[in-house]
N, CA, C and O atoms as a Tinker XYZ file with bonds, in Angstrom:
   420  protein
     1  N     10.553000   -7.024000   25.237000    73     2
     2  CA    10.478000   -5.914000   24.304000    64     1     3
     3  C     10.595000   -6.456000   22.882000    63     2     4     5
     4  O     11.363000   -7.391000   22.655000    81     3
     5  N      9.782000   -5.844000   21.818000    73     3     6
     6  CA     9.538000   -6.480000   20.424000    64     5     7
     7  C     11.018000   -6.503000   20.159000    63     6     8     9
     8  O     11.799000   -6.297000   21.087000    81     7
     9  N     11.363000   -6.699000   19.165000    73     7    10
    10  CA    12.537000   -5.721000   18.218000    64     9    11
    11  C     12.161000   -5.175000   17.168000    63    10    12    13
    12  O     11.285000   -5.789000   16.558000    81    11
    13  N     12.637000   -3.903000   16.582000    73    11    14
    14  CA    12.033000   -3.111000   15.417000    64    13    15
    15  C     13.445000   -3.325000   14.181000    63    14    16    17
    16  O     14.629000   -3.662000   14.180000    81    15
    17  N     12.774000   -3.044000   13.580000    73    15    18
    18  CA    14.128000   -2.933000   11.953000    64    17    19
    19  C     13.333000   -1.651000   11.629000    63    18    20    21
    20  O     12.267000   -1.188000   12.034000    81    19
    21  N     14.452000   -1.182000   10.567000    73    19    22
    22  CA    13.845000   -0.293000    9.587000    64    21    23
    23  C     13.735000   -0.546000    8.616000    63    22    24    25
    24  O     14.264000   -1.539000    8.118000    81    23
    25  N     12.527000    0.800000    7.598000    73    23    26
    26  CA    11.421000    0.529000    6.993000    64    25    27
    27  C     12.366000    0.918000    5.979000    63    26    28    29
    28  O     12.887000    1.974000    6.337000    81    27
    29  N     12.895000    0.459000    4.678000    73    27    30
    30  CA    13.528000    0.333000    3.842000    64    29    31
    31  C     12.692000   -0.247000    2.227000    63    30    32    33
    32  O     12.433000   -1.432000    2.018000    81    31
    33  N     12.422000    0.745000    1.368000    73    31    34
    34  CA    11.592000    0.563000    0.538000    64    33    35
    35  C     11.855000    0.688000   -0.961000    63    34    36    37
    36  O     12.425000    1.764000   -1.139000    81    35
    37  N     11.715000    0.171000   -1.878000    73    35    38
    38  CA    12.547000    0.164000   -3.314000    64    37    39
    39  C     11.402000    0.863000   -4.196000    63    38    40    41
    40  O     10.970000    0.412000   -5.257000    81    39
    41  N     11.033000    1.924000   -3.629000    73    39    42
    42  CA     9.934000    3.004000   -4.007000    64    41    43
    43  C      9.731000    3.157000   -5.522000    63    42    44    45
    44  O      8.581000    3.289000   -5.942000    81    43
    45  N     11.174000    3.145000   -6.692000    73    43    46
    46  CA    10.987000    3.434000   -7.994000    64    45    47
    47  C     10.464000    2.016000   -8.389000    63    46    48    49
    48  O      9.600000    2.001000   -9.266000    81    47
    49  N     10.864000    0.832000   -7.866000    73    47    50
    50  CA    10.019000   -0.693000   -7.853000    64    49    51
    51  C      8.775000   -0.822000   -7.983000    63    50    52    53
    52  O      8.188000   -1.678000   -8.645000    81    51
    53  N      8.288000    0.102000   -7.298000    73    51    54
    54  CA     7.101000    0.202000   -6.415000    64    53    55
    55  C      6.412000    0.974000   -7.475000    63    54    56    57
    56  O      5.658000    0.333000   -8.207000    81    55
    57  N      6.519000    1.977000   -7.635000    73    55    58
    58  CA     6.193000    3.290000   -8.536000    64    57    59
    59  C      6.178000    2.691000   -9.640000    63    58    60    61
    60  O      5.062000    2.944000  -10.096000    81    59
    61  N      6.981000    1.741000  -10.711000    73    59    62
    62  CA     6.942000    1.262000  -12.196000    64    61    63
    63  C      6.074000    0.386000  -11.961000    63    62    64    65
    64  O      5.324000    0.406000  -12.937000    81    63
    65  N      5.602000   -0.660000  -10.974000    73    63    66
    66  CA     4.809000   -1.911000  -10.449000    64    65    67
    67  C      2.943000   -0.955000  -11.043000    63    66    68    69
    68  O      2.185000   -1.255000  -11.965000    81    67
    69  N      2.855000    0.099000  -10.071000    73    67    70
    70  CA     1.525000    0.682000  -10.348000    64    69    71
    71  C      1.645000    1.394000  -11.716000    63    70    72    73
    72  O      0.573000    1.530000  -12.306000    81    71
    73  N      2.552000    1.789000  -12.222000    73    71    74
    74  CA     2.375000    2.177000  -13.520000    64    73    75
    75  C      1.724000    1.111000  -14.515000    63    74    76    77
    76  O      0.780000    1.393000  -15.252000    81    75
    77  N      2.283000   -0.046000  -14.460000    73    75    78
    78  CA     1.090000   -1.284000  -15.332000    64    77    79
    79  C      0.348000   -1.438000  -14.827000    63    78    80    81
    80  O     -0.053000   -2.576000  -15.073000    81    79
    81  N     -0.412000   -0.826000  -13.931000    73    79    82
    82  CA    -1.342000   -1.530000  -13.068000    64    81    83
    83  C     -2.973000   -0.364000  -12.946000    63    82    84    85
    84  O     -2.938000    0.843000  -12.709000    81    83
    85  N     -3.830000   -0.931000  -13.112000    73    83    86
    86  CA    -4.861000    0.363000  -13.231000    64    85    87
    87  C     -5.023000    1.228000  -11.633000    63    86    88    89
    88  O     -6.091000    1.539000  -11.105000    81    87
    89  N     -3.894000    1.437000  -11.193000    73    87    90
    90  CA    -3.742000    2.095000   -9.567000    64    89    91
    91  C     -3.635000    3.552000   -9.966000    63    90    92    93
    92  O     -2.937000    3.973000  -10.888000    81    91
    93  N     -4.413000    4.282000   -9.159000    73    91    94
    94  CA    -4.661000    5.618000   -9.437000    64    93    95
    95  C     -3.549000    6.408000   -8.090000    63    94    96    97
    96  O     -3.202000    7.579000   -7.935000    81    95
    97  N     -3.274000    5.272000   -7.374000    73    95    98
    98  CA    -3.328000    6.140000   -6.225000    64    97    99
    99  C     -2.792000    4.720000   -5.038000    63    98   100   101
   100  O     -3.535000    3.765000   -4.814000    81    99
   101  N     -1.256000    4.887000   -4.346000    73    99   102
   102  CA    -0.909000    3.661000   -3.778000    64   101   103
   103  C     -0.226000    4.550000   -2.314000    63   102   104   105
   104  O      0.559000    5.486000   -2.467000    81   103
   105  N     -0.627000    4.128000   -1.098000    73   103   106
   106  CA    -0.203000    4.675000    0.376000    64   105   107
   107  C      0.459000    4.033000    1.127000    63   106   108   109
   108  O      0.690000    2.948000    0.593000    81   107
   109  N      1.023000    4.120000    2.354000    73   107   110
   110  CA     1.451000    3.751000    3.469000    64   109   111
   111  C      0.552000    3.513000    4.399000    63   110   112   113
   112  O     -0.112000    4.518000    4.656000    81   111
   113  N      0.300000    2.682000    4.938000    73   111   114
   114  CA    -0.889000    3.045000    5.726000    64   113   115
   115  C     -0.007000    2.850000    7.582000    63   114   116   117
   116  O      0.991000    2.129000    7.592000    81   115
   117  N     -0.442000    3.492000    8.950000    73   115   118
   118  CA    -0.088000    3.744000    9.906000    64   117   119
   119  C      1.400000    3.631000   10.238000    63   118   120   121
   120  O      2.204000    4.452000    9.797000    81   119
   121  N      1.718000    2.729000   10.926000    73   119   122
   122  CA     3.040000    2.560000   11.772000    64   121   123
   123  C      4.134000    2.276000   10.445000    63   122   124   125
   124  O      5.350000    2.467000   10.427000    81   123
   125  N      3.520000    1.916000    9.698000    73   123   126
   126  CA     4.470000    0.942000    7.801000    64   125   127
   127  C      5.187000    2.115000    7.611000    63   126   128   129
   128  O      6.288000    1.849000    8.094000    81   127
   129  N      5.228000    3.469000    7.117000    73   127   130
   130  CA     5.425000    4.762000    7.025000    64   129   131
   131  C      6.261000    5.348000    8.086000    63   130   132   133
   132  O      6.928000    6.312000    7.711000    81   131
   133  N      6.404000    4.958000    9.478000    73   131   134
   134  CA     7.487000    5.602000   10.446000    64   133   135
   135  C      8.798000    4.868000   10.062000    63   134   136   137
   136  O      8.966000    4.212000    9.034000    81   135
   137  N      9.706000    5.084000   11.058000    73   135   138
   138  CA    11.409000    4.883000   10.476000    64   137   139
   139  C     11.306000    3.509000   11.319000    63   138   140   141
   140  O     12.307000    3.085000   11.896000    81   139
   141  N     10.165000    2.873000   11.372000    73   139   142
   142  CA    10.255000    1.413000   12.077000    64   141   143
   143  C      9.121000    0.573000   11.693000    63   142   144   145
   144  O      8.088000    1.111000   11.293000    81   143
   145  N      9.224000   -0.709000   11.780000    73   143   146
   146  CA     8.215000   -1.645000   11.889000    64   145   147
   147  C      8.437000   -2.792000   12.675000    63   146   148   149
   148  O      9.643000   -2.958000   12.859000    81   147
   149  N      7.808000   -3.548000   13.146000    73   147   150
   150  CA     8.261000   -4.625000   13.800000    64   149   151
   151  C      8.552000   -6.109000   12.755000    63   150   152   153
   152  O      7.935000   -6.236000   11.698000    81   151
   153  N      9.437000   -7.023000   13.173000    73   151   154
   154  CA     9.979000   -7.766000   12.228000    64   153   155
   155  C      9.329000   -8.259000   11.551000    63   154   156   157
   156  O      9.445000   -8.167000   10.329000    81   155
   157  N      8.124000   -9.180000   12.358000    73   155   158
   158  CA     6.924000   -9.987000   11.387000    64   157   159
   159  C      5.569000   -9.260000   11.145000    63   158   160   161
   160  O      4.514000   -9.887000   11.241000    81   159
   161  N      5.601000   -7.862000   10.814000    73   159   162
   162  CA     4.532000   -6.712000   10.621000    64   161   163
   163  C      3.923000   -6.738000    9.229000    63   162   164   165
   164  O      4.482000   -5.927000    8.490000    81   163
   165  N      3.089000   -7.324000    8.735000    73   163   166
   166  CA     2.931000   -7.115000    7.166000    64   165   167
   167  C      2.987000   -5.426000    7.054000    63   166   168   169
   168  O      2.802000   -4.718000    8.044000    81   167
   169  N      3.194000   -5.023000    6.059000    73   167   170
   170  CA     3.274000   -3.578000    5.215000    64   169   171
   171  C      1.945000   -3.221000    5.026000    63   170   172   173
   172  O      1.386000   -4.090000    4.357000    81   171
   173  N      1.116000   -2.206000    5.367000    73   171   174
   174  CA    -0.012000   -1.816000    5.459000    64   173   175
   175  C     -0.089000   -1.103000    3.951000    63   174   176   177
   176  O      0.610000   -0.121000    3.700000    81   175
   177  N     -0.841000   -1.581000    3.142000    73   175   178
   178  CA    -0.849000   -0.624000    2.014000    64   177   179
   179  C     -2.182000   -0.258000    1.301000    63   178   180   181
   180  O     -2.772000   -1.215000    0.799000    81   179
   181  N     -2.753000    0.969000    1.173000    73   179   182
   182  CA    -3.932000    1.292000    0.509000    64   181   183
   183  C     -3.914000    1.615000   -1.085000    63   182   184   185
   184  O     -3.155000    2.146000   -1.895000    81   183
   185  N     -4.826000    1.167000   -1.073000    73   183   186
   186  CA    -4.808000    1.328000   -2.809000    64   185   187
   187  C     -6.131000    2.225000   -2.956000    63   186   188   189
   188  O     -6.831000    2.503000   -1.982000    81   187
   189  N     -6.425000    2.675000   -4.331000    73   187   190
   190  CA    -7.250000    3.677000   -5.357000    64   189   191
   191  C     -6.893000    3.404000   -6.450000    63   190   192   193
   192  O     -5.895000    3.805000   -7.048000    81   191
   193  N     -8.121000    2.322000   -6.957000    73   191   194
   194  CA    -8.119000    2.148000   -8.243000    64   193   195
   195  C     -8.976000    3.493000   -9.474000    63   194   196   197
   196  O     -9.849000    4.332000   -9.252000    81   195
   197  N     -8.295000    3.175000  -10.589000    73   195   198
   198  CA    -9.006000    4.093000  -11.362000    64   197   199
   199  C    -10.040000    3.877000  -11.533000    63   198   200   201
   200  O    -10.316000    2.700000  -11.301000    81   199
   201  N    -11.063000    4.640000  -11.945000    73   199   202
   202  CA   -12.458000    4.502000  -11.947000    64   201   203
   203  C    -12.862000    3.390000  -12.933000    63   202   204   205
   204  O    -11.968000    2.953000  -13.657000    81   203
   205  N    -13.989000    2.926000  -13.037000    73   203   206
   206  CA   -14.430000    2.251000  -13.988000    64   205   207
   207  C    -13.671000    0.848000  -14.312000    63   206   208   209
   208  O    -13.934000    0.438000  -15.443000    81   207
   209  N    -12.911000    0.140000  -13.671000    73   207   210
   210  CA   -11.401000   -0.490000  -13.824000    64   209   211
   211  C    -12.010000   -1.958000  -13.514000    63   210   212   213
   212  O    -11.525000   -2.896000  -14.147000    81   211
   213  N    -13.153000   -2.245000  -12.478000    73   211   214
   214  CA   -13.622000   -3.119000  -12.484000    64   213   215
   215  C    -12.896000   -4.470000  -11.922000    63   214   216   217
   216  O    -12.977000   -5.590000  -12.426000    81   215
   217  N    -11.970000   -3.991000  -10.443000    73   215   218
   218  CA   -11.010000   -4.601000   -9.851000    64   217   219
   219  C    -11.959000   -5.473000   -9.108000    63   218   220   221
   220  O    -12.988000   -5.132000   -8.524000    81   219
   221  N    -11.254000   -7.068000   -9.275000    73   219   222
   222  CA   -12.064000   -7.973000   -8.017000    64   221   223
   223  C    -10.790000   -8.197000   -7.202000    63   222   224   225
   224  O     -9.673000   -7.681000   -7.247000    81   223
   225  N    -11.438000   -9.307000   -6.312000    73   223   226
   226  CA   -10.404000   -9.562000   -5.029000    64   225   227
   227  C     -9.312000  -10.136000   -5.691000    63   226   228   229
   228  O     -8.127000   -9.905000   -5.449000    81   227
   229  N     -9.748000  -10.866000   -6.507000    73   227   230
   230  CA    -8.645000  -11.651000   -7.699000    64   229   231
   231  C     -7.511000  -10.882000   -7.713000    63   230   232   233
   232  O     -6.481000  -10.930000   -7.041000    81   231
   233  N     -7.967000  -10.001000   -8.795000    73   231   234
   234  CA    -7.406000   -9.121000   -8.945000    64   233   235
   235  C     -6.427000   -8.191000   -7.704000    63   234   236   237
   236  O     -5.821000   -7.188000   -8.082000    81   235
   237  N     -6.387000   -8.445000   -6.870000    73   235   238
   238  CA    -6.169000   -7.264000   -5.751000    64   237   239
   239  C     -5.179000   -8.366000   -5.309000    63   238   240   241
   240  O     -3.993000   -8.037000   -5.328000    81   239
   241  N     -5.563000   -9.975000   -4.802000    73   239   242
   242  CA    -4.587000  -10.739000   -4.446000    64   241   243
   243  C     -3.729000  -10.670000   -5.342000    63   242   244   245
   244  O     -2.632000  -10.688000   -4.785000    81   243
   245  N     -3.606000  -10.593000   -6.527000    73   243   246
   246  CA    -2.607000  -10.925000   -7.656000    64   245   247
   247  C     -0.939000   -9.816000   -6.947000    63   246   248   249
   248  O      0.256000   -9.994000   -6.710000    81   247
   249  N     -2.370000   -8.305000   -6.870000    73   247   250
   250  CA    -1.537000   -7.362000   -6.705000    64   249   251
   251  C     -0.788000   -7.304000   -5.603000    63   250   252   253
   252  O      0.316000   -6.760000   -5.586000    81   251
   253  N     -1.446000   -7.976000   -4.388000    73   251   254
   254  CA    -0.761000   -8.426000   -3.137000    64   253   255
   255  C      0.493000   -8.930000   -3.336000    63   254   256   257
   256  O      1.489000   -8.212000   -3.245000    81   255
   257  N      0.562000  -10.517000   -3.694000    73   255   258
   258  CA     1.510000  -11.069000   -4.110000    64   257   259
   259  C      2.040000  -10.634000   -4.571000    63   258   260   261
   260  O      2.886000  -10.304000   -3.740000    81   259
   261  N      2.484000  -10.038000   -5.952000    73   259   262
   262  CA     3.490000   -9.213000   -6.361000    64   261   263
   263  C      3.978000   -8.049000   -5.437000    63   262   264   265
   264  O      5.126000   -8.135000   -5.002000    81   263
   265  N      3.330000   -7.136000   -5.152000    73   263   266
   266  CA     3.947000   -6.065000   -4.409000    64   265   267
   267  C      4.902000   -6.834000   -2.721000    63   266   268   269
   268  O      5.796000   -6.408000   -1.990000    81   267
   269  N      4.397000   -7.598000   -2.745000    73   267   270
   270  CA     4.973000   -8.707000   -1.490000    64   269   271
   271  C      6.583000   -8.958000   -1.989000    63   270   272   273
   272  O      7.543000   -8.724000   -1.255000    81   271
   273  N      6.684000   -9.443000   -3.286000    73   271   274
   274  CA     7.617000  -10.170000   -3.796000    64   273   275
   275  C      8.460000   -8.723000   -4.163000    63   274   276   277
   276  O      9.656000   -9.013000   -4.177000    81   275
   277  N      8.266000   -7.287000   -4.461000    73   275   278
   278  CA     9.324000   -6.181000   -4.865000    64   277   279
   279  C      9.634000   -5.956000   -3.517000    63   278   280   281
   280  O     10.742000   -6.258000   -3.075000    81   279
   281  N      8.585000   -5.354000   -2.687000    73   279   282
   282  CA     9.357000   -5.292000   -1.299000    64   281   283
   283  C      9.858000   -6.384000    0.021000    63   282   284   285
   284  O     10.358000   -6.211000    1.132000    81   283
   285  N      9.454000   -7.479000   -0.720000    73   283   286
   286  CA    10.482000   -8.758000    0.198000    64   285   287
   287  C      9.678000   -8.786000    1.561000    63   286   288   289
   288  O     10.240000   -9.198000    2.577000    81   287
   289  N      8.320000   -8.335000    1.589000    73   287   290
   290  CA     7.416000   -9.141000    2.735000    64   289   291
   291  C      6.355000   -9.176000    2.834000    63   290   292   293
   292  O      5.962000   -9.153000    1.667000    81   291
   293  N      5.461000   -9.223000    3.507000    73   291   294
   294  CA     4.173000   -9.882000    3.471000    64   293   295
   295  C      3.365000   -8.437000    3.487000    63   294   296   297
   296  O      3.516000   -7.599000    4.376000    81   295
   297  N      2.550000   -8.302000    2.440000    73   295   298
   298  CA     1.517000   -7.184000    2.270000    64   297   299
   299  C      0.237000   -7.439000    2.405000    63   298   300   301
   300  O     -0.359000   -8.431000    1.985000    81   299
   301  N     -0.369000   -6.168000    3.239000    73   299   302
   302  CA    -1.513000   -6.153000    3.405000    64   301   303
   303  C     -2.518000   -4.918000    2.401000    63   302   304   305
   304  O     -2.623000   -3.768000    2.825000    81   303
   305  N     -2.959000   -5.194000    1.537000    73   303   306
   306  CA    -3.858000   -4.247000    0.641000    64   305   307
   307  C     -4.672000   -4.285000    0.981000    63   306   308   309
   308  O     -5.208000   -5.386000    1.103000    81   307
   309  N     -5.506000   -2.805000    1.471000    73   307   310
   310  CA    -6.678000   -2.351000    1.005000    64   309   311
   311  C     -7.289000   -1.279000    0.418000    63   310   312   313
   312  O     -6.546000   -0.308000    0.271000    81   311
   313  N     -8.380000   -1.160000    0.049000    73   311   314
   314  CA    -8.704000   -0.322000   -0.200000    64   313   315
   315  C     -9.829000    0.844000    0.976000    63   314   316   317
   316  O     -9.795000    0.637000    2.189000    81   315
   317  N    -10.314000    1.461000    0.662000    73   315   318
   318  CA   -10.625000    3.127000    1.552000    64   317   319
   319  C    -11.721000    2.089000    1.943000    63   318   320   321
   320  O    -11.694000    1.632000    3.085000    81   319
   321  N    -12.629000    1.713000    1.115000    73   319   322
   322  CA   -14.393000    1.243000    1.894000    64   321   323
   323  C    -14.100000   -0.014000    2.775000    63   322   324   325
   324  O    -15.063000   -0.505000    3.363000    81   323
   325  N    -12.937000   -0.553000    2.918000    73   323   326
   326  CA   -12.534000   -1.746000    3.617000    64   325   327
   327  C    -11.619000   -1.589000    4.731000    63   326   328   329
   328  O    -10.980000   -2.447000    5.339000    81   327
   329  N    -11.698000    0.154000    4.943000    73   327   330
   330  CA   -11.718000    0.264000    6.791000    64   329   331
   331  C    -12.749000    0.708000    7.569000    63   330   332   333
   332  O    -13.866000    1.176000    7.349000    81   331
   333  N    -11.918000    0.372000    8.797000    73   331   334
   334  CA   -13.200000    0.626000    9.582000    64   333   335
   335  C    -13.717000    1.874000    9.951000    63   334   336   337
   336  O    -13.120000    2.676000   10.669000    81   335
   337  N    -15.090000    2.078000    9.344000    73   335   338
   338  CA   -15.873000    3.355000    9.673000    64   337   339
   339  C    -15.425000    4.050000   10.767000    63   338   340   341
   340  O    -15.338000    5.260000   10.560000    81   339
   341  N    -15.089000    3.654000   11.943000    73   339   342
   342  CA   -14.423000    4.614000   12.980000    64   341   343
   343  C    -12.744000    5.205000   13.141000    63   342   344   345
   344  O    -12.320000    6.102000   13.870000    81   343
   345  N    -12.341000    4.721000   12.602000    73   343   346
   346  CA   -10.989000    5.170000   12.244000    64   345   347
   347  C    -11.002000    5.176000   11.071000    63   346   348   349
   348  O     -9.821000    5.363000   10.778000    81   347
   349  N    -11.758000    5.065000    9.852000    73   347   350
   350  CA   -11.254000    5.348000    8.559000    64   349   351
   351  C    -10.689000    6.606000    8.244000    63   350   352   353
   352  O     -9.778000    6.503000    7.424000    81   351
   353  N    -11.015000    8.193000    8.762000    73   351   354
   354  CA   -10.994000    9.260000    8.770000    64   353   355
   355  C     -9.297000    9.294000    9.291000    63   354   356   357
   356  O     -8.502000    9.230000    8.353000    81   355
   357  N     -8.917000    9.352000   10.162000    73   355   358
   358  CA    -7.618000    9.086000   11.058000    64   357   359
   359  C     -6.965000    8.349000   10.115000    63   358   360   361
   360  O     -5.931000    9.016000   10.076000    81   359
   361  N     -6.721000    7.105000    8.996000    73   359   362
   362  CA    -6.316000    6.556000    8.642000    64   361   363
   363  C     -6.024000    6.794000    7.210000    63   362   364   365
   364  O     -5.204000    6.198000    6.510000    81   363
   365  N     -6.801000    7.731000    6.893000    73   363   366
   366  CA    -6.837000    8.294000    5.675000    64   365   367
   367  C     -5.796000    9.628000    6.009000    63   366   368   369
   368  O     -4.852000   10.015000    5.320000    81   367
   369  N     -6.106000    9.974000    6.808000    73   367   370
   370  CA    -4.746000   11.519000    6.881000    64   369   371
   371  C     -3.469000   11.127000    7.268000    63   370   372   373
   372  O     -2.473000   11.814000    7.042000    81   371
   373  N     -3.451000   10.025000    7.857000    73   371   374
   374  CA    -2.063000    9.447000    8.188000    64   373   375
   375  C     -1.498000    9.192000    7.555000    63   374   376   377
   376  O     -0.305000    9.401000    7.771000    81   375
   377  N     -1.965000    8.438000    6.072000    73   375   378
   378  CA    -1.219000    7.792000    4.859000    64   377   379
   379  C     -0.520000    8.602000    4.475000    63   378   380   381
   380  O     -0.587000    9.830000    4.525000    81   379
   381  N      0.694000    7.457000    3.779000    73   379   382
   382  CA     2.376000    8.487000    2.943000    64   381   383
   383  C      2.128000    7.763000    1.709000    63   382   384   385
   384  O      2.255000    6.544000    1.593000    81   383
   385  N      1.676000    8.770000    0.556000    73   383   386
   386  CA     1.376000    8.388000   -0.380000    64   385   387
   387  C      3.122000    8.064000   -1.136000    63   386   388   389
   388  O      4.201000    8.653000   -1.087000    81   387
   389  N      2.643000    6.900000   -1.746000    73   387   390
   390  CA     4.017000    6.545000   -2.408000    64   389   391
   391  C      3.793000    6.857000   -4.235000    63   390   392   393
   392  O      4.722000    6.856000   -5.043000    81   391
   393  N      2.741000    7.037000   -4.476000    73   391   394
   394  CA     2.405000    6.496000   -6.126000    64   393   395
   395  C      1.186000    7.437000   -6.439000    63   394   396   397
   396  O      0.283000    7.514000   -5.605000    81   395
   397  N      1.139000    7.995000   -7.348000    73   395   398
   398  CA    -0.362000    9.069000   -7.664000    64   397   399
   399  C     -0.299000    9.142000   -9.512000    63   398   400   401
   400  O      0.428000    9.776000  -10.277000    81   399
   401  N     -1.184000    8.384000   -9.691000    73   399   402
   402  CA    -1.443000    8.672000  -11.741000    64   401   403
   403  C     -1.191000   10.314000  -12.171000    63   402   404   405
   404  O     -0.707000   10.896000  -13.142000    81   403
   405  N     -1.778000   10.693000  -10.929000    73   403   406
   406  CA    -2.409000   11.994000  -11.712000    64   405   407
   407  C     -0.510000   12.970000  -11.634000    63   406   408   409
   408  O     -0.281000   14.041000  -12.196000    81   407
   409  N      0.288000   12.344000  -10.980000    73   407   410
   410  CA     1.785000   12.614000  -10.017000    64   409   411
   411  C      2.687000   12.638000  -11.684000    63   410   412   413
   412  O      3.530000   13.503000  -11.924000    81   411
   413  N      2.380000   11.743000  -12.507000    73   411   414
   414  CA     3.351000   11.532000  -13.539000    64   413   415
   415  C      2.918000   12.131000  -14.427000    63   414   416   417
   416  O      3.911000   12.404000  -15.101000    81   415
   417  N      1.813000   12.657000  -15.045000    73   415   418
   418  CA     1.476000   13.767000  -15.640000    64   417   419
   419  C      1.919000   15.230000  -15.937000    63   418   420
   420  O      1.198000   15.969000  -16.607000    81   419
C-alpha cells in the first residue's frame, strides 16, 4: 500500500508569486486538490496566461522552478491546450482554482 501525506499549501505564497507574474488564472489540477497526495507525486498545476503575454516554455520552466521552491516540491505546469483532448473537459471542471487576476479586482 502507497503511503499518502497531506496536501498542505502556503496559498498567500502562491497568490503574491502570480501577482508578478503575467498569470491570469493558476489551478489544482486532479488528485493535488484532495486532502491527500502520494509522497513522490509532483503537484499538478494549470496555468492561464494573460492574453497577448507571449509566454515560452522558458518562460513556464522558470515558473515551474520557482513555484516548486514556495511549495517545497516538484511541480508539474500546464497549460489547457497541453491536455489531453479526451479528458481535457473532466480536467478542466475538476480544477481548485487557487489564483484569478480578475479575483483581486
Amino acid at each position: 500500500m502507497s503511503e499518502v501525506r497531506e496536501l498542505t499549501l502556503p496559498l498567500e505564497k502562491i497568490r503574491t508569486y502570480c501577482e508578478t507574474q503575467p498569470i491570469a488564472r493558476l489551478s489544482l489540477l486532479g488528485a493535488a486538490f484532495a486532502d491527500w497526495v502520494r509522497p513522490n507525486a509532483d503537484l499538478g498545476l494549470l496555468v492561464e496566461y494573460l492574453p497577448d503575454e507571449g509566454i515560452s516554455y522558458i518562460d513556464m520552466a522558470r515558473q515551474e522552478r520557482e513555484l516548486a521552491k514556495i511549495v517545497g516540491g516538484a511541480i508539474d505546469l500546464r497549460t489547457a491546450n497541453e491536455l489531453e483532448k479526451t479528458t481535457k473537459q473532466q480536467i478542466l471542471e475538476e480544477a481548485c482554482l487557487v489564483f484569478a487576476q480578475d479575483a483581486r479586482e
